[in-house]
C-alpha positions in Angstrom: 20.8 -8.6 21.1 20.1 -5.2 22.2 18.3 -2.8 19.9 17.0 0.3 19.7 14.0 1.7 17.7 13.6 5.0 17.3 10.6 6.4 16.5 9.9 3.7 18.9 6.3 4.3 20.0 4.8 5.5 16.9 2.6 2.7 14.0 5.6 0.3 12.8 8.3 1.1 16.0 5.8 -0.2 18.6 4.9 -3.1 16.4 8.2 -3.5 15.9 9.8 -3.0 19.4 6.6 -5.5 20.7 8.2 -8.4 17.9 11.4 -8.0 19.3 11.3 -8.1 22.7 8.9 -11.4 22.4 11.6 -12.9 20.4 14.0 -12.6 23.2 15.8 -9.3 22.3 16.5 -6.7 25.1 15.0 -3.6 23.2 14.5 0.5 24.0 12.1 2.6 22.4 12.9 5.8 21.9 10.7 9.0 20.4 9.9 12.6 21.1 7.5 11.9 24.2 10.4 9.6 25.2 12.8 12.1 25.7 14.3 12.1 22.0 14.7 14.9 20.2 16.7 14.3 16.7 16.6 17.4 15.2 18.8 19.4 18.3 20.8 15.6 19.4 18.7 15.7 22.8 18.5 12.7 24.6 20.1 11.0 21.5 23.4 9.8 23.2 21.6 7.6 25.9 19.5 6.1 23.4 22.0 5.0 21.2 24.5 4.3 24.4 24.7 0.2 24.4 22.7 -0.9 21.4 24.4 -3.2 19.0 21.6 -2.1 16.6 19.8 0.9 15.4 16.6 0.5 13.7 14.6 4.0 12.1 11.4 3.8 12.0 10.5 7.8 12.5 8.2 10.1 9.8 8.5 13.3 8.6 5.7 16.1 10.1 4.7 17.0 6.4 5.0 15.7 3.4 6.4 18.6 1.5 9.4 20.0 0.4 10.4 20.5 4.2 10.6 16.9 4.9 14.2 17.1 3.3 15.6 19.1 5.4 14.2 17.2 8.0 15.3 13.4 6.9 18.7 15.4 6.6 19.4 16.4 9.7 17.3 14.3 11.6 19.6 11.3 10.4 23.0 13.0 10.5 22.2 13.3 14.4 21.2 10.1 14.7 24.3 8.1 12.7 27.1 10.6 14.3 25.3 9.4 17.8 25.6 5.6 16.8 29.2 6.0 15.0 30.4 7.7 18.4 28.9 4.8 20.5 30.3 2.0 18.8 26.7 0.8 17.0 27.1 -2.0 14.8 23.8 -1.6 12.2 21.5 1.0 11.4 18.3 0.0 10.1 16.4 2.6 8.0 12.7 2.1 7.1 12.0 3.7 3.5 9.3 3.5 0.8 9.6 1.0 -2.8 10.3 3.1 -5.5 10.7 6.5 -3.9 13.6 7.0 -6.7 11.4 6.5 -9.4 9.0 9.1 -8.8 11.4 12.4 -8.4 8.0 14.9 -8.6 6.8 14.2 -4.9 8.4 16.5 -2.3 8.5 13.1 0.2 9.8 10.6 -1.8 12.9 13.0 -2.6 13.2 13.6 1.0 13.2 9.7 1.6 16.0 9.4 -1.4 18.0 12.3 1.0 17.3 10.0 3.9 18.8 7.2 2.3 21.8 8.8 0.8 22.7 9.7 4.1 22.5 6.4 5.6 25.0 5.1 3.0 27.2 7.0 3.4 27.1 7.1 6.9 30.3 6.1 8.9 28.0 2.7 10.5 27.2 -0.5 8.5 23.4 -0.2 7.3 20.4 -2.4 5.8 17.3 -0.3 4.1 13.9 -2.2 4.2 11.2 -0.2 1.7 8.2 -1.2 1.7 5.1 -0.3 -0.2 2.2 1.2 1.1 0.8 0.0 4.3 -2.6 -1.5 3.6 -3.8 -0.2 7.0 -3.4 3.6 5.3 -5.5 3.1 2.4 -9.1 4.7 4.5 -6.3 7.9 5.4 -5.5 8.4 1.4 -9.4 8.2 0.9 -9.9 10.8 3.1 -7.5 12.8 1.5 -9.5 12.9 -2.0 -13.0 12.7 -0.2 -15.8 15.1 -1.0 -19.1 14.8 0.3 -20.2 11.2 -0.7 -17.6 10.6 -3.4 -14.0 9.9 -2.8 -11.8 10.8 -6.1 -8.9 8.5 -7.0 -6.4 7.9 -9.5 -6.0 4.1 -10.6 -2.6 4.2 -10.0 -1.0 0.6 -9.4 -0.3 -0.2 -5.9 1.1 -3.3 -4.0 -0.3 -3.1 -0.3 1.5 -4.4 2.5 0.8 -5.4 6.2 2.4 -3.3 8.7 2.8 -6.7 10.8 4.8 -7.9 7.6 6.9 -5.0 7.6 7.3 -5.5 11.0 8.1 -8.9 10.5 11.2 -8.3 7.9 12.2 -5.1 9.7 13.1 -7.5 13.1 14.7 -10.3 10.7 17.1 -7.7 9.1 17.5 -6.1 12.2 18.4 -9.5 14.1 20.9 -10.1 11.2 24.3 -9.0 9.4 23.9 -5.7 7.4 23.1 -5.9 4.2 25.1 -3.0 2.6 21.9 -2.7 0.3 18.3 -2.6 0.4 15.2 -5.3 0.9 12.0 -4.5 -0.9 9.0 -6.0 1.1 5.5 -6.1 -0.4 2.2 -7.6 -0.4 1.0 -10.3 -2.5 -1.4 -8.2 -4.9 -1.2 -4.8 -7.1 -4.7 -3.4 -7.7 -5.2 0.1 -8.7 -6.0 2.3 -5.8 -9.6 2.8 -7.1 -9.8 -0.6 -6.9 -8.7 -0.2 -3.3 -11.5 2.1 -2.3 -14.2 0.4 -3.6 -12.9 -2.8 -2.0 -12.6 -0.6 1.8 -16.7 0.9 0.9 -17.9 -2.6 -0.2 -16.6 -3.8 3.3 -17.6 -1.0 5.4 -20.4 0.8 3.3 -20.8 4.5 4.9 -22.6 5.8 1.6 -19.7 7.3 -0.4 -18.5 6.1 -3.6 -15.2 5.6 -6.0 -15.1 8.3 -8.6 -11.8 7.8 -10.9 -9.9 11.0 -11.1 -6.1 10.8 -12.5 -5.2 14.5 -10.9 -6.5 13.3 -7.3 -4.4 13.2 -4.5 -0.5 12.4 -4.4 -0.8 9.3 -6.3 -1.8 11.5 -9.1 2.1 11.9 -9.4 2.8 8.0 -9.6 3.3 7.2 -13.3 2.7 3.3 -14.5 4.1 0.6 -11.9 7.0 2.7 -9.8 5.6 2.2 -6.4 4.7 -1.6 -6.8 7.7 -4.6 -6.1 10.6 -4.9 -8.4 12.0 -8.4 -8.7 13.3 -10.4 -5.7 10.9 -8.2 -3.8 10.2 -10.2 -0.3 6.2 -10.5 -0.5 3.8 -11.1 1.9 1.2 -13.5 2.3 -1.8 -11.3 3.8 -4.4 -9.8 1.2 -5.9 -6.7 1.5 -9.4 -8.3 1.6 -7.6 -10.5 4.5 -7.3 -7.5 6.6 -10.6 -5.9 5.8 
């Protein structure tokens, strides 16, 4: 099957385009120091030109309010590309429970994203998944001070990014779904609970402080961003990977 990923190069595409191509698939990767540019259409055309499938793997540069805009145009490009070449399935990487959690400026852009892809003109499958286990040190950092690191104990359901990676190439290798697959890991811990978990593995001589208001979990009310039934889960724990 050929495929293309775009964002190709980047934490999940090159995971992804490395699963697919030792599975026997002829695959492309394509991103911005490929060549690609999706917000002006350059270099989209060739990308798209042959694949049976498109998977979407790229981010947003920020996390705010702009990122809407972005998503928005960003995948207009890319579906009018794969409509005009004949593409047979776009797959669109998203986030569980983006729609349940309206307050952060990203998860409405994601929502935006999606929209678009249903209403596309090319037969689609979503995968969200929750948050990548390898990204819990990054949202430390984002609430560290000094020796302390401040977060909420908001529920979360870490995931793999090779499990990701793993459902992304299955639906991608497969019929559209028309609808969405949630994929998670096998646990939900609070993300204080996370962070002591990383320091007790890798002590550096900081410590958990709970704080509700820290950090953009702060928004995350009760269980949004954890699996909702018939979730696909995975079978790595977090302490697994640390």
């Amino acid at each position: 099957m050929r495929i293309a990923v775009v964002g190709g190069t980047g934490f999940i595409g090159s995971r992804l385009v490395e699963r697919l191509r030792k599975a026997g698939h002829e695959v492309s990767a394509h991103a911005r120091n490929t060549g690609l540019d999706l917000l002006t259409g350059e270099g989209l055309p060739g990308a798209v030109e042959g694949a049976e499938v498109v998977v979407d793997t790229i981010d947003a540069p920020s996390f705010d309010a702009a990122a809407t805009p972005f998503f928005r145009t960003t995948t207009r490009n890319l579906l009018d590309a794969a409509g005009q070449a004949g593409v047979g399935h776009v797959v669109l990487l998203s986030i569980v429970g983006i729609d349940r959690v309206p307050q952060v400026d990203y998860y409405r852009a994601k929502v935006a994203q999606e929209d678009e892809v249903k209403a596309g003109p090319v037969p689609y499958s979503i995968v969200r998944a929750t948050q990548f286990m390898e990204f819990v040190p990054k949202i430390m950092e984002w609430t560290a001070d000094g020796d302390t690191v401040r977060l909420p104990t908001t529920p979360l359901q870490p995931v793999a990014a090779d499990e990701v990676v793993e459902a992304l190439a299955d639906v991608a290798a497969g019929a559209p779904l028309s609808g969405t697959l949630d994929v998670a890991g096998p646990d939900v811990l609070p993300l204080d609970e996370l962070g002591r978990l990383t320091l007790d593995a890798r002590p550096d001589g900081r410590r958990v402080v709970v704080d509700e208001s820290a950090g953009l979990f702060a928004a995350v009310v009760g269980d949004t961003v954890t699996a909702p039934p018939g979730a696909r889960l995975g079978r790595v724990h977090y302490t697994d990977l640390l």
